[in-house]
PDB file of the backbone (N, CA, C, O) and the ligand in Angstrom, with CONECT records:
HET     ZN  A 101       1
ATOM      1  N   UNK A   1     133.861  86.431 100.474  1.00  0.00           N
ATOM      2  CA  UNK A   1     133.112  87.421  99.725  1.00  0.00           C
ATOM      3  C   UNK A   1     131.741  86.852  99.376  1.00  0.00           C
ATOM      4  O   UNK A   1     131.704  85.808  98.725  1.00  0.00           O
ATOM      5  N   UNK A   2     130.658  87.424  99.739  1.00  0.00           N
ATOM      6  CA  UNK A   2     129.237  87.216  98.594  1.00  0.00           C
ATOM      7  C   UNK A   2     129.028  87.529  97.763  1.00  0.00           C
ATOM      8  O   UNK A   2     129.253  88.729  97.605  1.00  0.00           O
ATOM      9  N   UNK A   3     128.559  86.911  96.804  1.00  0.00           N
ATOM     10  CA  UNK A   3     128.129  86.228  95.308  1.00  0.00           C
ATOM     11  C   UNK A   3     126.202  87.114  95.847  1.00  0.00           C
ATOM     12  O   UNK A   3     125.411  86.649  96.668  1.00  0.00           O
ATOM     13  N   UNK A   4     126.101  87.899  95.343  1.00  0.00           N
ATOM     14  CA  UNK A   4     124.661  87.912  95.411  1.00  0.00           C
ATOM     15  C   UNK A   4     123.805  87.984  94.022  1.00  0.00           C
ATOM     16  O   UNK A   4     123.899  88.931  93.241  1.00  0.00           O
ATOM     17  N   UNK A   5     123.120  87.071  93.861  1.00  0.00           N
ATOM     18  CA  UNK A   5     122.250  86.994  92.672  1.00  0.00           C
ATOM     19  C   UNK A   5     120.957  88.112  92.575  1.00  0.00           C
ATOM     20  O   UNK A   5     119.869  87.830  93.076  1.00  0.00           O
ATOM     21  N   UNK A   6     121.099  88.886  92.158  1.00  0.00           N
ATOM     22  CA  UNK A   6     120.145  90.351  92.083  1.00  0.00           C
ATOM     23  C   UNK A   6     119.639  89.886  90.542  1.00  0.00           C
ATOM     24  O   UNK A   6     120.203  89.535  89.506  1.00  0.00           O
ATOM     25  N   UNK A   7     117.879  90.140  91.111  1.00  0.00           N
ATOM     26  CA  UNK A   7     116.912  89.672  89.750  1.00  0.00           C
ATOM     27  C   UNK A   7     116.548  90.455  89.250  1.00  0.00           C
ATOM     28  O   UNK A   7     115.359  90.707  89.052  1.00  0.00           O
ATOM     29  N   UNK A   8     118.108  91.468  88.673  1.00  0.00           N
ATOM     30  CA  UNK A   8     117.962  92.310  87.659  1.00  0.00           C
ATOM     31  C   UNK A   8     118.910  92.095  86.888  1.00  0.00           C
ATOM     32  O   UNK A   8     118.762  92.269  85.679  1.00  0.00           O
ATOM     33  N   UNK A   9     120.549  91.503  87.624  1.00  0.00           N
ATOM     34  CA  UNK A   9     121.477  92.208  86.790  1.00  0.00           C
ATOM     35  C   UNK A   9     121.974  91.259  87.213  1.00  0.00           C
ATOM     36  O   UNK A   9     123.086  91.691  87.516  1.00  0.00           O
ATOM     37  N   UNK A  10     121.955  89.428  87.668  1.00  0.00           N
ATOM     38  CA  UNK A  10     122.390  88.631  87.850  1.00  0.00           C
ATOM     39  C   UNK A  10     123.502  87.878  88.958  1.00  0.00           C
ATOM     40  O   UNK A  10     123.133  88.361  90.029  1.00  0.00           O
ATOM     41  N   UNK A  11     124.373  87.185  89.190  1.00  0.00           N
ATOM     42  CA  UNK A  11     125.063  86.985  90.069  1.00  0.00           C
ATOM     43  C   UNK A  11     126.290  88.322  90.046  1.00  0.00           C
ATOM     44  O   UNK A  11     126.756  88.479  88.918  1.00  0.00           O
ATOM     45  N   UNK A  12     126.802  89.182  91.009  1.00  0.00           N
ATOM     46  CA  UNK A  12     127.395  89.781  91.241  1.00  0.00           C
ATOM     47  C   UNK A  12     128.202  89.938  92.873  1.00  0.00           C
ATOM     48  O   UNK A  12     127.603  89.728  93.928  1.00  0.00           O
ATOM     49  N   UNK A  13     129.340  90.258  92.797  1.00  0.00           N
ATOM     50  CA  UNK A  13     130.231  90.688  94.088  1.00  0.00           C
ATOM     51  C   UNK A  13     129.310  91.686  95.044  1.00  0.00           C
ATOM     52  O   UNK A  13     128.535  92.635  94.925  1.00  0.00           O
ATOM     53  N   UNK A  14     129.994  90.718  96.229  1.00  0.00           N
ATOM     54  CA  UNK A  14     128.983  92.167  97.710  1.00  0.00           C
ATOM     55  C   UNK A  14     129.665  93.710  97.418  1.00  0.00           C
ATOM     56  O   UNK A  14     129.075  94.700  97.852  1.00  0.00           O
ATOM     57  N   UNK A  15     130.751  93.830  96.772  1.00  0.00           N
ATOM     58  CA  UNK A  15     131.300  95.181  96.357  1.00  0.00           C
ATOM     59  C   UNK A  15     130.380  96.266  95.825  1.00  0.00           C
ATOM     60  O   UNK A  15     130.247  97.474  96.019  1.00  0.00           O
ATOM     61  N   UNK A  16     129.815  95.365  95.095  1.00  0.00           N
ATOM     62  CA  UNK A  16     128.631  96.395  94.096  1.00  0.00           C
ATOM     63  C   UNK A  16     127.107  96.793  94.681  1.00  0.00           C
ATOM     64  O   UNK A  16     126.085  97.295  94.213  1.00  0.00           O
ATOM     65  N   UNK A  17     127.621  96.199  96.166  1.00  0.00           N
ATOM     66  CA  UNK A  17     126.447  96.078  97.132  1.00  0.00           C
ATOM     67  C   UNK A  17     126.408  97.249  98.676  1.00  0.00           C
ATOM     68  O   UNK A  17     127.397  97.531  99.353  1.00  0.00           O
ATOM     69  N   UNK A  18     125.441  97.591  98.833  1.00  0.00           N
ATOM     70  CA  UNK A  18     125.699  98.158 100.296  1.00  0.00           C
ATOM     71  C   UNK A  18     124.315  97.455 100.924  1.00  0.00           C
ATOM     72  O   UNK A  18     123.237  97.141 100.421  1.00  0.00           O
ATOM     73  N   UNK A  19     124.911  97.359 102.344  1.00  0.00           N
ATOM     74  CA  UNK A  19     124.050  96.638 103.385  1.00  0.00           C
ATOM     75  C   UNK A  19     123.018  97.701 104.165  1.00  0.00           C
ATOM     76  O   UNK A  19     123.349  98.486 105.054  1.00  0.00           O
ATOM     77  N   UNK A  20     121.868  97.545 103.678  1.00  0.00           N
ATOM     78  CA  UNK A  20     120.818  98.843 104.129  1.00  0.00           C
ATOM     79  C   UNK A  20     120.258  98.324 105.338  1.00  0.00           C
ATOM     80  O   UNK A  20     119.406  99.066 105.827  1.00  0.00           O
ATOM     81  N   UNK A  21     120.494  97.233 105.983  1.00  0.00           N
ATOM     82  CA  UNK A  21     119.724  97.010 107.560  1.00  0.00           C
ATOM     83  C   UNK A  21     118.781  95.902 107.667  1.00  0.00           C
ATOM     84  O   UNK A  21     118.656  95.096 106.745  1.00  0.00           O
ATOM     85  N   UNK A  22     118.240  95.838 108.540  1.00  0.00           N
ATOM     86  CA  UNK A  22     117.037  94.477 109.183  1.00  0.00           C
ATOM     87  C   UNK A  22     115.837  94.654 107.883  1.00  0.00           C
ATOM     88  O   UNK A  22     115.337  95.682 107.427  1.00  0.00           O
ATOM     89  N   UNK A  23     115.700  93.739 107.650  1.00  0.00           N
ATOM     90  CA  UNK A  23     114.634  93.629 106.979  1.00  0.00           C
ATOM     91  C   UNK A  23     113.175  93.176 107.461  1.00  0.00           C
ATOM     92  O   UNK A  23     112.055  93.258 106.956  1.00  0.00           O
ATOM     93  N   UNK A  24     113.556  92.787 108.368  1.00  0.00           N
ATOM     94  CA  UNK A  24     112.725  92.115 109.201  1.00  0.00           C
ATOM     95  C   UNK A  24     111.466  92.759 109.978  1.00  0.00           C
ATOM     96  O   UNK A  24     110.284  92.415 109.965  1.00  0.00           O
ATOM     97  N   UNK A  25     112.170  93.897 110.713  1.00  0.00           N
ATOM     98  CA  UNK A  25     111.190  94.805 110.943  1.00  0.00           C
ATOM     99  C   UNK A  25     110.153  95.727 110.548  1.00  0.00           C
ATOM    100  O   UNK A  25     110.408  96.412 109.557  1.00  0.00           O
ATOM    101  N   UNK A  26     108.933  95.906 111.168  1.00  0.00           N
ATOM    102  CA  UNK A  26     108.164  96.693 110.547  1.00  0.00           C
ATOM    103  C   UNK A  26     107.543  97.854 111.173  1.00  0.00           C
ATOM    104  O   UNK A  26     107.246  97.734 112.362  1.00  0.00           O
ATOM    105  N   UNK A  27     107.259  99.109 110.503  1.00  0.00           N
ATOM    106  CA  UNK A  27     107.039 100.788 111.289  1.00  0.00           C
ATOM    107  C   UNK A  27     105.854 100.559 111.878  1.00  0.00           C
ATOM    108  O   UNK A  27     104.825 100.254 111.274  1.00  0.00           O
ATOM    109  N   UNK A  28     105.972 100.701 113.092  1.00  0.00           N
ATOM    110  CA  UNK A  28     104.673 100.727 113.882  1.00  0.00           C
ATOM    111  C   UNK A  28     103.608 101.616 112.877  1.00  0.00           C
ATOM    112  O   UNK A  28     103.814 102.116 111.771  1.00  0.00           O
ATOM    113  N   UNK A  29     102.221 101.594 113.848  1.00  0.00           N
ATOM    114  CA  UNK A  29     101.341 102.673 113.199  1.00  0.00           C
ATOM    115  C   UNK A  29     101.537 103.683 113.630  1.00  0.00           C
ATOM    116  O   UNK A  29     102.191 103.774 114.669  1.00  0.00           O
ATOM    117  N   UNK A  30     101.001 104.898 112.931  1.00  0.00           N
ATOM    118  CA  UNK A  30     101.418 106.353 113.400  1.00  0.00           C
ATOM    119  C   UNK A  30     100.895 106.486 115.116  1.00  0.00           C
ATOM    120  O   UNK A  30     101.403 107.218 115.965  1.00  0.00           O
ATOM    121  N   UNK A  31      99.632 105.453 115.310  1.00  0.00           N
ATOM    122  CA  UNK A  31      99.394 105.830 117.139  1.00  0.00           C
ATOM    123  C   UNK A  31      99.991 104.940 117.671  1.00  0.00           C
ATOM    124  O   UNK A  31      99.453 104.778 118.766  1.00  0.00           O
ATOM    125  N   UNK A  32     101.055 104.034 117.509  1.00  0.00           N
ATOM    126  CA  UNK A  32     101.944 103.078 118.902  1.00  0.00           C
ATOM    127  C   UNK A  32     102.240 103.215 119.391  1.00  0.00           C
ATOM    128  O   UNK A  32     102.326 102.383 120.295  1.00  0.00           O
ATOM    129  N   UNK A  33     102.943 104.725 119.517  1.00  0.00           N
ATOM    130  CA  UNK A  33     103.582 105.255 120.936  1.00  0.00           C
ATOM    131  C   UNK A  33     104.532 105.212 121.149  1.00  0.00           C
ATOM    132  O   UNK A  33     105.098 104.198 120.740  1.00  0.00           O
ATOM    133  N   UNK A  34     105.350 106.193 121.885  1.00  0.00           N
ATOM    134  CA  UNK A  34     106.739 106.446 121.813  1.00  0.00           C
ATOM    135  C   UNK A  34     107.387 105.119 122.141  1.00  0.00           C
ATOM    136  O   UNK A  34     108.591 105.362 122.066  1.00  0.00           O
ATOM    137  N   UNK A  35     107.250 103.987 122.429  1.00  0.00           N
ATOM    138  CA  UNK A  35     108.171 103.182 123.178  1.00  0.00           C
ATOM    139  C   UNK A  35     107.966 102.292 121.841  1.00  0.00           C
ATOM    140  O   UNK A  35     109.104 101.965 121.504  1.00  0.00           O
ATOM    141  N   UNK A  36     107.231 101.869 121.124  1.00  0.00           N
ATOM    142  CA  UNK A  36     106.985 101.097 120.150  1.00  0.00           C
ATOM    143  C   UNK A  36     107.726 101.897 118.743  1.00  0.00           C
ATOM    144  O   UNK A  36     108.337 101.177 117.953  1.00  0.00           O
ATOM    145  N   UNK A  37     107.661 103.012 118.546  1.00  0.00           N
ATOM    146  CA  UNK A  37     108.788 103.745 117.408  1.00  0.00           C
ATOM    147  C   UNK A  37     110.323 103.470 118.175  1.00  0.00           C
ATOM    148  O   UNK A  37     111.140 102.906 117.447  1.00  0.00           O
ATOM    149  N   UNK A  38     110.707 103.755 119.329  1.00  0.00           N
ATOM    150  CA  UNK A  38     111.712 103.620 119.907  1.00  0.00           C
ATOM    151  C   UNK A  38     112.398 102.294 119.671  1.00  0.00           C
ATOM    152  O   UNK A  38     113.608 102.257 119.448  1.00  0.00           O
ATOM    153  N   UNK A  39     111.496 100.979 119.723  1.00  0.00           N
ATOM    154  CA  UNK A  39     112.268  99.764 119.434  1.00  0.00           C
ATOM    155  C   UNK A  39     112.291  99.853 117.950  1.00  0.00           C
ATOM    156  O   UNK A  39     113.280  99.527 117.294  1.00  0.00           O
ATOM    157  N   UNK A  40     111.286 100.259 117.477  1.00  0.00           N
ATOM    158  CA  UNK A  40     111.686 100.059 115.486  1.00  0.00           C
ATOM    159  C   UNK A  40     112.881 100.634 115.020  1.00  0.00           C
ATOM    160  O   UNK A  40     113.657 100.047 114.265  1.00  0.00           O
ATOM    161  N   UNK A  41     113.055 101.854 115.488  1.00  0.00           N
ATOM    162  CA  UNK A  41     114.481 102.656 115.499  1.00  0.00           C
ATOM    163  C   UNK A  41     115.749 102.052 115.800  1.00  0.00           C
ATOM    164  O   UNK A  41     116.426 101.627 114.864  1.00  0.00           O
ATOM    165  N   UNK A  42     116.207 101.945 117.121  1.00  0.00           N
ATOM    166  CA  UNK A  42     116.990 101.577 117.950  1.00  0.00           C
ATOM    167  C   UNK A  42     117.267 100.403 118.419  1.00  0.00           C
ATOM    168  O   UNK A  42     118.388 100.288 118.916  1.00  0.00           O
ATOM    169  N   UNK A  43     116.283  99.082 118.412  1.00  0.00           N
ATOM    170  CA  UNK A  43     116.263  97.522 118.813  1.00  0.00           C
ATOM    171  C   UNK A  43     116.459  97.068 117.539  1.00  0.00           C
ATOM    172  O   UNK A  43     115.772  97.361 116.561  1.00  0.00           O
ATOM    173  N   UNK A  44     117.379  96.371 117.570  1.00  0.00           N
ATOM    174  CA  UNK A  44     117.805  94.906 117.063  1.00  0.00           C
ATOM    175  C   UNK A  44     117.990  93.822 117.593  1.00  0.00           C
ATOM    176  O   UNK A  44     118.415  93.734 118.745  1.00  0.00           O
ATOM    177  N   UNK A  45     117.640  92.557 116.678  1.00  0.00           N
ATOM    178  CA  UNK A  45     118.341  91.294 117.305  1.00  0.00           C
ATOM    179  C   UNK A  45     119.705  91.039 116.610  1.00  0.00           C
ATOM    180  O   UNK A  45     119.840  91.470 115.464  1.00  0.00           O
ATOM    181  N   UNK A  46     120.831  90.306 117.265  1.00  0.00           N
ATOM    182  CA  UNK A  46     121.938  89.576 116.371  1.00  0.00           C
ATOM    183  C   UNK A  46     122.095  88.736 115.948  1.00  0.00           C
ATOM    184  O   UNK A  46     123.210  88.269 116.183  1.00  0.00           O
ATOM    185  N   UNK A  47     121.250  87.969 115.111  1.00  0.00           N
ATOM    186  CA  UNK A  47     120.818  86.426 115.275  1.00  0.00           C
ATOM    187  C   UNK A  47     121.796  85.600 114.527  1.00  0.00           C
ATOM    188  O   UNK A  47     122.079  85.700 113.333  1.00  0.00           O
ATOM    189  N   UNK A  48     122.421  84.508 115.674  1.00  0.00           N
ATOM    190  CA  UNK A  48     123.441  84.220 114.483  1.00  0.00           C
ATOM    191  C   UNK A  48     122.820  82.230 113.995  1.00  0.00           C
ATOM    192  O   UNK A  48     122.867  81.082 114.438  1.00  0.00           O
ATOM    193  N   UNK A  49     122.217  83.169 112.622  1.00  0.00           N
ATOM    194  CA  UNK A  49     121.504  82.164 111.513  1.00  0.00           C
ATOM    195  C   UNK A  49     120.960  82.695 110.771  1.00  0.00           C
ATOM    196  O   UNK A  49     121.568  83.743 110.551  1.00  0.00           O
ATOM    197  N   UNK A  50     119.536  82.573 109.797  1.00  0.00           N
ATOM    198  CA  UNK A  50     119.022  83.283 109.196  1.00  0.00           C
ATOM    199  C   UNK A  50     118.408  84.595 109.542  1.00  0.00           C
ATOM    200  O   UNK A  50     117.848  84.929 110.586  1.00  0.00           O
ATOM    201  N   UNK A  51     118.640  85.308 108.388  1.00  0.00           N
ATOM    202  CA  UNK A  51     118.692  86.636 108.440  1.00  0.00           C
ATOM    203  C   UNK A  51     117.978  87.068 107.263  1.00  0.00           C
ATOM    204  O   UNK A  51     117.930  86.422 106.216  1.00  0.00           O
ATOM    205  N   UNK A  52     117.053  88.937 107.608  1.00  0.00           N
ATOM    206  CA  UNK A  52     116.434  88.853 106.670  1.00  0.00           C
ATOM    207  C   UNK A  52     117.240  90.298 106.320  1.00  0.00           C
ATOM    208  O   UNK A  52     117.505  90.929 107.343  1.00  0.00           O
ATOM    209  N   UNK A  53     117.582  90.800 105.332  1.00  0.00           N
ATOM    210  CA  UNK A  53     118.250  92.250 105.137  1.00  0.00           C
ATOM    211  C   UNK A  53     117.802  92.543 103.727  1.00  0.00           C
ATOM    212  O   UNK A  53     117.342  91.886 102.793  1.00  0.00           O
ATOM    213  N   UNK A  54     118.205  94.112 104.015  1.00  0.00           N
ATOM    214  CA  UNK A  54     118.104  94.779 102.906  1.00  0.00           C
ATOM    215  C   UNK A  54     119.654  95.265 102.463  1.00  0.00           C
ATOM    216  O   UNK A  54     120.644  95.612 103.108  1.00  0.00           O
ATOM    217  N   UNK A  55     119.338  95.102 100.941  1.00  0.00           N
ATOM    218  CA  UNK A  55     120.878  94.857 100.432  1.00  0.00           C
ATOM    219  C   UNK A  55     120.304  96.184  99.135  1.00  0.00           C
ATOM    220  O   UNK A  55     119.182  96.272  98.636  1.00  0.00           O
ATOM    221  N   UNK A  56     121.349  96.946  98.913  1.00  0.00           N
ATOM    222  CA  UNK A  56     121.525  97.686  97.559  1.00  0.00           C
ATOM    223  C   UNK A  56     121.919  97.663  96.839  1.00  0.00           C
ATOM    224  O   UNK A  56     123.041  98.016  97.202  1.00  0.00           O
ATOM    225  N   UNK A  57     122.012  97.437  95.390  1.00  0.00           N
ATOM    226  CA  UNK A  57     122.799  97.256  94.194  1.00  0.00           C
ATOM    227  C   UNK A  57     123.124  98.524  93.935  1.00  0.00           C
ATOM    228  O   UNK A  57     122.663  98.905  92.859  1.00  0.00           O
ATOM    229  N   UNK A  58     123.761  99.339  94.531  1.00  0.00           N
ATOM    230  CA  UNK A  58     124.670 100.776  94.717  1.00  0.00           C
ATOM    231  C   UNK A  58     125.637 100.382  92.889  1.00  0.00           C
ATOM    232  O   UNK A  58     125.639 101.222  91.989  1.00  0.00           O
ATOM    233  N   UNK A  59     125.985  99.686  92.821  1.00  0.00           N
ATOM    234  CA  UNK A  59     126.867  99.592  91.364  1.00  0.00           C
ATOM    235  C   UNK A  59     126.302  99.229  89.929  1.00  0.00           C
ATOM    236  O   UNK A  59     126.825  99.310  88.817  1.00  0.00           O
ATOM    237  N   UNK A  60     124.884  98.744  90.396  1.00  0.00           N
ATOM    238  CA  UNK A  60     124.262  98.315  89.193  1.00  0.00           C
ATOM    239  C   UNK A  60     122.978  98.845  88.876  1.00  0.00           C
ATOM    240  O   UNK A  60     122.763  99.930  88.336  1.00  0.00           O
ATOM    241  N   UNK A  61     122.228  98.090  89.211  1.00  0.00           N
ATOM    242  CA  UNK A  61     120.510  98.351  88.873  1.00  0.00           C
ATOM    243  C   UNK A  61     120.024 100.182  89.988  1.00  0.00           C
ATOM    244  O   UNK A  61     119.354 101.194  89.781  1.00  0.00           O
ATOM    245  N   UNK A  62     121.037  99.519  91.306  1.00  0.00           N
ATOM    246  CA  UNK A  62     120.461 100.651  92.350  1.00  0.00           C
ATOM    247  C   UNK A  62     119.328 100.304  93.221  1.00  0.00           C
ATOM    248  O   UNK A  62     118.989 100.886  94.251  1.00  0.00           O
ATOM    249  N   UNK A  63     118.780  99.263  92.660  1.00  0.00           N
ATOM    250  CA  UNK A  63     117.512  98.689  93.017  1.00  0.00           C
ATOM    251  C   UNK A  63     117.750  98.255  94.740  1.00  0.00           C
ATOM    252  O   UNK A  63     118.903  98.035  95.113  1.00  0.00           O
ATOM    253  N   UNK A  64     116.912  98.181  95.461  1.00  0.00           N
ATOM    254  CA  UNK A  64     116.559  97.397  97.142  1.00  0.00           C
ATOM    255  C   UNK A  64     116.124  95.971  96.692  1.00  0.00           C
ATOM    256  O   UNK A  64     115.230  95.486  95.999  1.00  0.00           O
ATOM    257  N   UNK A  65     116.973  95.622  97.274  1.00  0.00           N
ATOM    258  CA  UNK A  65     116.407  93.922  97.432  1.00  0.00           C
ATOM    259  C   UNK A  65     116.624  93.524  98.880  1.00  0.00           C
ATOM    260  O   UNK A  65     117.483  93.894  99.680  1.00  0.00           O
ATOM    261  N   UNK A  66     115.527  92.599  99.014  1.00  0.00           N
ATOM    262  CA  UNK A  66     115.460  91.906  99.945  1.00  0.00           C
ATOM    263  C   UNK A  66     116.157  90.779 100.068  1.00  0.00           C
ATOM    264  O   UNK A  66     115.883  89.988  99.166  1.00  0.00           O
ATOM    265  N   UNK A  67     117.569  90.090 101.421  1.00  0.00           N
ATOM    266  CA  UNK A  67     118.044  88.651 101.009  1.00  0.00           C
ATOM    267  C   UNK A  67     117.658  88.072 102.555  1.00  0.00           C
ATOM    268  O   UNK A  67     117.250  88.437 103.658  1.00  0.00           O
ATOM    269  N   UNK A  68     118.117  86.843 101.754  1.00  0.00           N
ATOM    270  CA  UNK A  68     118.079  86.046 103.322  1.00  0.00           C
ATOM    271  C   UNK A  68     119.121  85.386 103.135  1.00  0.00           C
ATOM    272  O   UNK A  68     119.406  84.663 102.180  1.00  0.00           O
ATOM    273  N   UNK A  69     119.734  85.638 104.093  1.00  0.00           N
ATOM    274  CA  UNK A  69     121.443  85.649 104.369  1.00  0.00           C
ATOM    275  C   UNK A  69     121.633  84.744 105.999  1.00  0.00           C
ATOM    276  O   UNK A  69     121.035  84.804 107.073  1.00  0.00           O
ATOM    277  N   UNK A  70     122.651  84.030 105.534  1.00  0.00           N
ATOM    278  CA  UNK A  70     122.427  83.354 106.857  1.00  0.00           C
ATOM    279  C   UNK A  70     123.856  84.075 107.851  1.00  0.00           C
ATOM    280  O   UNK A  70     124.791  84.229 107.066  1.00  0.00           O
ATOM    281  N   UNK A  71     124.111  84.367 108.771  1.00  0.00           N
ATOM    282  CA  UNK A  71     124.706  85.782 108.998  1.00  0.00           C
ATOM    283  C   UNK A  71     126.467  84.569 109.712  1.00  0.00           C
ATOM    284  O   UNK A  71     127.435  85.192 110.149  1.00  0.00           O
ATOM    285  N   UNK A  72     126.498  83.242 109.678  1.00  0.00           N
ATOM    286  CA  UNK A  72     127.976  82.579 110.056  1.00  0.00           C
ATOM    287  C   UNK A  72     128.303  82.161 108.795  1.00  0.00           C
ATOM    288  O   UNK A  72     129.421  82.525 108.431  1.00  0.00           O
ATOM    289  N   UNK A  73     127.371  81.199 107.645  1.00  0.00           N
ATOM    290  CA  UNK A  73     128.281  80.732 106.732  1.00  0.00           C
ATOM    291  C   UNK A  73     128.080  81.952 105.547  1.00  0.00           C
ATOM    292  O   UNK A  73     128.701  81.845 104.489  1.00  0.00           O
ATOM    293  N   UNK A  74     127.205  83.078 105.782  1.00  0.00           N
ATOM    294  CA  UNK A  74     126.855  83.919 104.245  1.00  0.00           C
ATOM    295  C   UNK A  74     126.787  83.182 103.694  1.00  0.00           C
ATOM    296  O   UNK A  74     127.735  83.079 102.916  1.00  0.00           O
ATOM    297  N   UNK A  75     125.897  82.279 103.610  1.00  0.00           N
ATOM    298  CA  UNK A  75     124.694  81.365 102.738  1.00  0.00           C
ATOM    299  C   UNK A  75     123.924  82.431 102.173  1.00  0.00           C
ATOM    300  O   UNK A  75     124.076  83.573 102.606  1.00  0.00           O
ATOM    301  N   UNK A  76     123.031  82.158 101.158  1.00  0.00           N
ATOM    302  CA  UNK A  76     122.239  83.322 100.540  1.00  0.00           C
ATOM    303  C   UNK A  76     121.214  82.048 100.173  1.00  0.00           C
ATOM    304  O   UNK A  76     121.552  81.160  99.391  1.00  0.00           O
ATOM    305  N   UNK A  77     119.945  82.080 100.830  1.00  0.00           N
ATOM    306  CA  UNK A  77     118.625  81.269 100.569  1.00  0.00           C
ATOM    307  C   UNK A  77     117.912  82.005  99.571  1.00  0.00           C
ATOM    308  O   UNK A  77     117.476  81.339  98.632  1.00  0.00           O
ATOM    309  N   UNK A  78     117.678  83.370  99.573  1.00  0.00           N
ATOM    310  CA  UNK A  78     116.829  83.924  98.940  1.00  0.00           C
ATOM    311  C   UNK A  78     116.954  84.857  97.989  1.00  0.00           C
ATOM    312  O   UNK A  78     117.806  84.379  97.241  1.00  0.00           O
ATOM    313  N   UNK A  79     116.645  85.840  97.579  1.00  0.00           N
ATOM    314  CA  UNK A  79     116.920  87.203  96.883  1.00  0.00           C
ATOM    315  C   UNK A  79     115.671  87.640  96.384  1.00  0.00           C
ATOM    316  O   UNK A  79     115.070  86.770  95.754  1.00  0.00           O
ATOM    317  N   UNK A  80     115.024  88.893  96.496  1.00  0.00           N
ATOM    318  CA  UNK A  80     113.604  89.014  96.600  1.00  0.00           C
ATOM    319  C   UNK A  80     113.278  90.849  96.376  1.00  0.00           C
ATOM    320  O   UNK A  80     113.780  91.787  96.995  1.00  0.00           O
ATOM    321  N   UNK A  81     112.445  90.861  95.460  1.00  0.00           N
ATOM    322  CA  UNK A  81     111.762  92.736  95.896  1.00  0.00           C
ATOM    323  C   UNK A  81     111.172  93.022  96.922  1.00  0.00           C
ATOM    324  O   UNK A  81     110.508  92.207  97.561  1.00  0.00           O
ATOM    325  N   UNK A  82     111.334  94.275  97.245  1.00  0.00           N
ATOM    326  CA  UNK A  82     110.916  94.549  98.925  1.00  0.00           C
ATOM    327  C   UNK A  82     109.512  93.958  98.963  1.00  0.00           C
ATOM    328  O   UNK A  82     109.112  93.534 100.047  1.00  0.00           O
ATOM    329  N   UNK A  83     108.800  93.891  98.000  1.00  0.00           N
ATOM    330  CA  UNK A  83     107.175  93.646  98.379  1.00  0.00           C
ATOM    331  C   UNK A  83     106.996  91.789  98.467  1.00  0.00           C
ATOM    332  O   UNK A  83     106.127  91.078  98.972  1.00  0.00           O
ATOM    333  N   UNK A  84     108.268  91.481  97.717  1.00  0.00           N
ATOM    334  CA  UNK A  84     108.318  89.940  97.859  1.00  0.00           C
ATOM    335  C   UNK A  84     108.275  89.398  99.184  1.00  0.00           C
ATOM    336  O   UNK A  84     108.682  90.102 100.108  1.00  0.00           O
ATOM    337  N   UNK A  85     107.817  88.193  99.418  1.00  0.00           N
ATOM    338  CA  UNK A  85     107.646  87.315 100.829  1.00  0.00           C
ATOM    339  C   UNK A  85     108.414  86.463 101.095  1.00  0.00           C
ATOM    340  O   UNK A  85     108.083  85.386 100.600  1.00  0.00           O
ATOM    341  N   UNK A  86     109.148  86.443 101.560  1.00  0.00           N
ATOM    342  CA  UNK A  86     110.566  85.790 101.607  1.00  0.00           C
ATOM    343  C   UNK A  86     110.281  84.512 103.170  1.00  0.00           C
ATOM    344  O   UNK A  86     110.121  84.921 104.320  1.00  0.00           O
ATOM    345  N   UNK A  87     110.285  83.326 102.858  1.00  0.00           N
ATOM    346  CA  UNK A  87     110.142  82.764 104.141  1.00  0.00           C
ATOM    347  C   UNK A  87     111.896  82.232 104.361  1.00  0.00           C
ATOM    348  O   UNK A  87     112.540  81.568 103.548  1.00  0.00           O
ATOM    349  N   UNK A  88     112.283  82.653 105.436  1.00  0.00           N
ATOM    350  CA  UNK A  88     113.463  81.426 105.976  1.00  0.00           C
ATOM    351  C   UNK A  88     113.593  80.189 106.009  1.00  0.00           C
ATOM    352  O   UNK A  88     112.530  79.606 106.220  1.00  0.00           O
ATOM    353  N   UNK A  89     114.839  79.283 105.832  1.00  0.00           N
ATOM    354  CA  UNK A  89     114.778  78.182 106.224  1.00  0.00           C
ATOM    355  C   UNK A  89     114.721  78.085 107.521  1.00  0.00           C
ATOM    356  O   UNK A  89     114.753  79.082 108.243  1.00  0.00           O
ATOM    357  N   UNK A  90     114.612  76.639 108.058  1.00  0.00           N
ATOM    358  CA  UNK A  90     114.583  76.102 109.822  1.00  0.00           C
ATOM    359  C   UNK A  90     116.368  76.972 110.108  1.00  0.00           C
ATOM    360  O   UNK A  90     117.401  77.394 109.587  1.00  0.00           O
ATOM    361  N   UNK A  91     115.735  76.797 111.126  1.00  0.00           N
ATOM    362  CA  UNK A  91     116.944  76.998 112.040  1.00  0.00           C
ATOM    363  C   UNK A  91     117.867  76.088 112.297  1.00  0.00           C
ATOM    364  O   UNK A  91     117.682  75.330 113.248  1.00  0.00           O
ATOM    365  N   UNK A  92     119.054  75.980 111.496  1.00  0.00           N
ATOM    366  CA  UNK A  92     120.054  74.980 111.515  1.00  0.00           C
ATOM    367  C   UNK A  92     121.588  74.643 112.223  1.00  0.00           C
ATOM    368  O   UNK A  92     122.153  73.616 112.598  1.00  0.00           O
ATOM    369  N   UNK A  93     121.993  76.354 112.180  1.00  0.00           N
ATOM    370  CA  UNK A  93     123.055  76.643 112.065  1.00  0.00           C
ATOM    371  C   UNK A  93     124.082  75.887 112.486  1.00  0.00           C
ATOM    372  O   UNK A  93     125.240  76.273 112.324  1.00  0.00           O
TER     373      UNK A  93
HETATM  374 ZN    ZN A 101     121.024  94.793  90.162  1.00  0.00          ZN2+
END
């Protein structure tokens, strides 16, 4: 189970959590063109190590946070507001 520390409402269970997707990515501009909205949509990577996601406190605050989650041991490096800058550690796994 993850322990996620949300910097509103403190260490809490992934229960009280829902997993909103890649964090990583970003919306093209409105002129990129169909093939460039197409990968923002539809492309992912599976990376198995650090990870950047968006997590919801669905049970508490409600709030979006940003984690960095390492996606074999669910390590948790980070915890962050969407506008926060979150760097990864090296690549270890
Ligand atoms: Zn919270």
């Amino acid at each position: 189970m993850l322990r996620i520390p949300c910097p509103h409402c403190g260490v809490r269970d992934e229960f009280e959590f829902r997993y909103r997707g890649d964090a990583s990515v970003r919306r093209p501009a409105a002129d990129a063109g169909i093939d460039a909205f197409h990968a923002y949509v539809y492309e992912r990577t599976n990376p198995a190590g650090w990870h950047l996601e968006w997590w919801q406190h669905v049970s508490g605050c409600r709030r979006l946070l940003k984690v960095a989650r390492h996606t074999l041991s669910h390590e948790i490096h980070a915890v962050g507001l969407p506008d926060d800058e979150i760097v990864l550690p090296e690549a270890s796994a």
